[in-house]
Structure formats: C-alpha cells, structure tokens
C-alpha positions as CSV (number, residue, x, y, z in Angstrom):
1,X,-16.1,0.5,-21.6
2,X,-15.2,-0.4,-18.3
3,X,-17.0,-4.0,-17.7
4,X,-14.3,-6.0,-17.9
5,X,-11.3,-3.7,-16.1
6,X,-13.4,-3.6,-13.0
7,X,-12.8,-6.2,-11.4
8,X,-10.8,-7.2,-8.7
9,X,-8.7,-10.7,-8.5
10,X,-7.8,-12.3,-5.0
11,X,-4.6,-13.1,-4.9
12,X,-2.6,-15.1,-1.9
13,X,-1.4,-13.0,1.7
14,X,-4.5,-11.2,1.2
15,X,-3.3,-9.0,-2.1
16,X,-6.6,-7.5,-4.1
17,X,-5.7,-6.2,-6.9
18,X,-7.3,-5.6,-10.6
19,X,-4.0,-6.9,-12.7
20,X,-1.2,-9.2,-12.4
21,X,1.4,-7.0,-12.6
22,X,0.0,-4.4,-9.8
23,X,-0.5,-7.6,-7.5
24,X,3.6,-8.3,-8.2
25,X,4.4,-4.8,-7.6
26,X,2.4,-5.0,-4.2
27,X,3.6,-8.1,-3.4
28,X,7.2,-7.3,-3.6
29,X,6.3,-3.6,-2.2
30,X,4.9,-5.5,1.5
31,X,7.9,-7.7,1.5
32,X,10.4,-5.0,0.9
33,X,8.6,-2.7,3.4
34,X,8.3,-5.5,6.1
35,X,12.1,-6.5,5.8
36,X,13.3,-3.0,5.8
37,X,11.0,-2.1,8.5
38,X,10.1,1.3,7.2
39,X,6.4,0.7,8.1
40,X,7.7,2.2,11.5
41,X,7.5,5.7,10.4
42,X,3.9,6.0,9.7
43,X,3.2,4.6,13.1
44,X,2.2,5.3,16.4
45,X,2.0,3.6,19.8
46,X,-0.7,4.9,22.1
47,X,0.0,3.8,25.6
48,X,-3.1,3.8,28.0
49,X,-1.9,2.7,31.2
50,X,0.9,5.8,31.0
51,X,-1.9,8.4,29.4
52,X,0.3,9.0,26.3
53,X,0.5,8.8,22.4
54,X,4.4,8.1,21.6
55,X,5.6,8.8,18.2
56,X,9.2,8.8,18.0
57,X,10.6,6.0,15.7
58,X,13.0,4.5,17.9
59,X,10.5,4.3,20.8
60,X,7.8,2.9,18.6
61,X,10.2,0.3,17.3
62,X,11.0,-0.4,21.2
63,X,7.5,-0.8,21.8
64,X,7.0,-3.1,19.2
65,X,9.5,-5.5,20.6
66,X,7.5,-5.1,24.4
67,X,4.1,-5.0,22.7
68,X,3.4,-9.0,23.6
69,X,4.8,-8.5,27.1
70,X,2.9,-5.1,28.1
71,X,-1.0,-4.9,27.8
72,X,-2.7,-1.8,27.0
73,X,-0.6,-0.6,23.8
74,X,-2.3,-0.1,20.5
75,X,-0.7,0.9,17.6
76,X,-2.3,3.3,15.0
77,X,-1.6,4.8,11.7
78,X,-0.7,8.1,11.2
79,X,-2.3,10.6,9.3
C-alpha cells in the first residue's frame, strides 16, 4: 500500500518533498517568507560576548544586519 508514496524527490534550493505540488507549495512558502521577512519572529540572537539571549523582533532584525560585522552572535530557533 504505501511502496510507491514513500518516497521522497529532490527538488532544486534544497526542497525534499514526496509530490510536486507540496514542493510548489514549499517553494513559494520560503520565498514568501524570506521576502516578507516573517522568519524573524521565530528567532533568536544569543550574544556571547554581552552574556545574553535577545529576543525582541526589532533587535533581532538589528542584529541581523550587524551579524557579519560582530563576532560571537548565533542565531537559534525558537521553540
């Protein structure tokens, strides 16, 4: 019964997916997500040199633009 719907197609920018139309959906998921930015949200910037986690949009966004300038900032998903 399930032989041939488990598997899982490569598709390009790294998209796994087990149909066509859920690698579309994905696709054009990521692309709306990384114009809009909204991935910010469910982020956070730890900050090792200052001893603290920040997790305030507008300050993660900040630190996203000073990320290649400032060593020692990792950025982590929340849960």
């Amino acid at each position: 019964m399930w032989e041939r719907q488990n598997t899982w197609i490569h598709y390009v920018k790294n998209i796994i997916a087990a149909d066509i139309s859920s690698a579309i959906f994905l696709a054009s998921f990521l692309r709306r997500s990384n114009m809009n930015k909204s991935y910010i949200a469910h982020l956070e910037a730890i900050d090792l040199q200052r001893y603290k986690a920040i997790s305030k949009q507008n300050k993660v966004r900040a630190a996203l633009n000073e990320a290649a300038s400032t060593p020692f900032i990792f950025f982590v998903g929340k849960n």
